[in-house]
Steps between C-alpha positions, in 0.01 A plus 500: 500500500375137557419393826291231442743273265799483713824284477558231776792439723755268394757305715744748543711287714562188267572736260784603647615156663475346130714824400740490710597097382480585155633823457897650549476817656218676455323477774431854607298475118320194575370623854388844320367309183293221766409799727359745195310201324337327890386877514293440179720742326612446140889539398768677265789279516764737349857398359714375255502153344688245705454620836199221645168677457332207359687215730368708819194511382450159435602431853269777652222310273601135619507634846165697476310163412417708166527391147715711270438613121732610315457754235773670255456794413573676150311654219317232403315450832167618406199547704334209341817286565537618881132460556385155287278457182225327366601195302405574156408182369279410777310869457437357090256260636417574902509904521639668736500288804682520831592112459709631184667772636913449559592643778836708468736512804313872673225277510638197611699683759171657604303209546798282644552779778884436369774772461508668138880550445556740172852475374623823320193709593681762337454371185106413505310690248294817688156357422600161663624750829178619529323164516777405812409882656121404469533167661710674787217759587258264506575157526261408206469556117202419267586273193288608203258162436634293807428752776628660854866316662572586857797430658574277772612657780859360458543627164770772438714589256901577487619673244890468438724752304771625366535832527841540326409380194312747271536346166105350399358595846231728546418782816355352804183700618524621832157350524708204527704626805241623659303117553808310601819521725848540366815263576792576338773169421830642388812260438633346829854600641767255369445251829143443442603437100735256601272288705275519248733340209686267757124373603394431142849420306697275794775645316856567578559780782737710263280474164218603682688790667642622142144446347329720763756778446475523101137542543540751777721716244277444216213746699774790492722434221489817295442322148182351626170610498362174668732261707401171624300353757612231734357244258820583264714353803267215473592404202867591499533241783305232380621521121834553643516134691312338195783591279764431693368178501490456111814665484681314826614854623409643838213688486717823589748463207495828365379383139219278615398757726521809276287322246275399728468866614464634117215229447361617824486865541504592131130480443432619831658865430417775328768740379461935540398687221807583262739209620656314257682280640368134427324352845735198493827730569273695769432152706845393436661801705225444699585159595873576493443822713305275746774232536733735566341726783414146701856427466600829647243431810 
């Protein structure tokens, strides 16, 4: 183990100050996220889309003083792409030069002392994992032709998740694990999801309500594989009011809110293996099944 290269302490208390503004309730995560990362400690932010990894960690990052890079992951993300390259028509007539090496965004994080955030880490190819799981060890790498980059002591990296999804991801070592802390970031109870779409929609009380609950039943509806995130109420409520406008209906009316639902939550579900129902009558019961339990409370 490294002792000599060691991460430095970060502001753990503006983290969470800038958090708590920023953020609807989560902060038990943000004073666990701000706690691991002040420690030096790198993180596994797991959970499914939707639920505010990368907003909190833009506020731990604004908080910290620290810049942020962001990084999405997939299978293109090559080592050469994560770690920078040598611009090719400069090498033609200079050689290999330090002045004409691109630096990618490990080594900009590096050098910047910033915090690397990896979307979809599951989904990095393995030879790009081990370049992250060198870097973690020991706080350096050596570029072939440009030479040794050491971190600054606020560098550390985040790596964010999904670990429901296994279609195009790939096996996380437990190499990975084993360097950082894990935080788990499930959905939010149906309170916290209401703030949430009330903050950023200003829409009406009862169309947020009814949006909430249809994406609620979408994560346990038996025909889907995948339901929606609160993003899908998002977008319900704010298509929803738009085309109530062009159609000089309350946002509400069943119509204008139904297709505002189907535009919204269609793409954002994934139906269970053998169902053949067509995903526009699944978010229609949805929507209708939603209406009607509110109107029971």
């Amino acid at each position: 183990m490294n002792t000599t290269r060691t991460a430095g302490h970060l502001d753990v208390g503006g983290m969470v100050r800038l958090a708590r503004d920023r953020v609807v309730a989560r902060i038990r995560e943000a004073e666990v996220v701000a706690a691991a990362l002040s420690a030096g400690r790198n993180v596994v932010l797991e959970g499914p889309p939707g639920t505010g990894k990368t907003t909190l960690l833009r506020s731990l990052a604004d908080g910290a003083g620290a810049p942020l890079v962001l990084v999405e992951g997939n299978a293109e993300l090559t080592p050469t792409r994560l770690v920078g390259h040598h611009d090719a028509s400069r090498v033609l007539t200079e050689d290999y030069r330090p002045e004409n090496f691109v630096p990618g965004p490990l080594t900009r994080a590096m050098t910047e002392g910033a915090l690397l955030y990896v979307e979809e880490f599951n989904r990095v190819p393995e030879e790009t994992m081990n370049v992250l799981l060198g870097v973690l060890s020991e706080r350096e790498m050596h570029v072939p032709r440009f030479g040794r980059v050491t971190a600054r002591p606020t560098f550390r990296l985040v790596a964010a998740m999904n670990p429901f999804d296994a279609v195009g991801t790939a096996r996380v070592t437990p190499a990975l694990y084993d360097r950082s802390c894990r935080v788990a970031m499930g959905y939010q109870d149906e309170a916290a999801e209401l703030a949430v779409v009330s903050t950023v929609t200003d829409g009406p009380r009862d169309l947020v309500a009814r949006a909430v609950r249809a994406v609620r039943i979408t994560r346990d509806h038996p025909e889907l594989r995948i339901g929606a995130s609160v993003r899908g109420a998002i977008d319900t409520v704010l298509i929803a009011v738009e085309l109530g406008t062009v159609r000089d209906t309350a946002p509400l009316e069943e119509t204008t809110g139904l297709d505002a639902a189907l535009a919204a939550l269609t793409g954002k579900v994934t139906r269970g293996d053998g169902v053949a129902r067509p995903v526009e009558d699944v978010v229609t019961d949805i929507w209708r099944r939603a209406g009607e339990e509110l109107g029971k409370a």
